[in-house]
N, C-alpha and C positions, 0 to 999 in steps of 0.2 A: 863845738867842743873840740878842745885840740886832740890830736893825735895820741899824745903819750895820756893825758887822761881817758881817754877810750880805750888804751890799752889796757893801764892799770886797774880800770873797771870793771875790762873782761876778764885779764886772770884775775882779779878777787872773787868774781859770779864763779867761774871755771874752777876753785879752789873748793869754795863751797859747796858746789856741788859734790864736790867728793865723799863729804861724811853724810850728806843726805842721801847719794845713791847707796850708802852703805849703810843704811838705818832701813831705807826702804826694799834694800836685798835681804837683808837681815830678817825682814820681817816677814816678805814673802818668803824665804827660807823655810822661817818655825809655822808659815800657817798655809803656803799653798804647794808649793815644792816638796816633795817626800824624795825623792829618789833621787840620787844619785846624779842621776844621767842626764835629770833637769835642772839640778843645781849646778853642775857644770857650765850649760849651754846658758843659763841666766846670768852667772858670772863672767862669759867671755860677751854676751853680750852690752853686759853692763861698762868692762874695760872700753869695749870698741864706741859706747857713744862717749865714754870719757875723752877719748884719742880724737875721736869725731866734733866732738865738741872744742880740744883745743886747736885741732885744722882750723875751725870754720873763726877762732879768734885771731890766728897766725893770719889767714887771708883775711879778715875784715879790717883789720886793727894796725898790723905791722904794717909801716910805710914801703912801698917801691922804691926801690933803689934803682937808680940809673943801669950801673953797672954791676956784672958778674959777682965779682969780689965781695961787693958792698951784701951781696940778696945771700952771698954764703957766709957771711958775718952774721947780718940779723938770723937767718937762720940758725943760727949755731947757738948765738946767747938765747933764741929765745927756747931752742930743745932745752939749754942746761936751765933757763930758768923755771920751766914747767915742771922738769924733772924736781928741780930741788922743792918747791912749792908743794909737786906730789907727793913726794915722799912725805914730809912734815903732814901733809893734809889727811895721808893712808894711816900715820900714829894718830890722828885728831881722830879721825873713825873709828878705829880700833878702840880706843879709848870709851868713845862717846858708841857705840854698841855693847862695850862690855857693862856702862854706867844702865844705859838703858833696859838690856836684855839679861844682864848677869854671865855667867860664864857657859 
């Protein structure tokens, strides 16, 4: 498989994820978490395998660059492109918990 389809395969998985970790926080929310203090700690843990997860696609997936310049380029489009893709993926969640669970 070539590279850029390996890429685009991982941020599509990586995208989706996003409204399923929010469907399945959502839920442990209204039925295992009561407090406060644990709904916290579940949500920041939830961000960090989001972040965790698109590391492990930036190293698997993004090609090596020779040089300096090149590995701060791809890095740079691929922050903005995760960025824009989460954003859009955080309104799919929002949306698709409020359909599921109500307000």
């Amino acid at each position: 498989m070539k590279t850029a389809w390996r890429l685009a395969l991982a941020v599509v998985a990586w995208s989706l994820s996003i409204p399923v970790m929010a469907v399945i926080g959502s839920w442990l929310d209204r039925s295992v978490f009561r407090s406060v203090e644990s709904q916290t700690v579940m949500a920041h843990t939830m961000e960090a395998a989001i972040v965790l997860l698109a590391a492990l696609v930036y190293w698997r997936c993004v090609p090596h660059a020779p040089d300096l310049g090149r590995r701060v380029i791809y890095l740079a489009v691929f922050v903005v492109l995760m960025m824009a893709i989460g954003y859009f993926m955080i309104d799919a969640a929002v949306v698709l918990v409020t359909l599921l669970f109500g307000l």
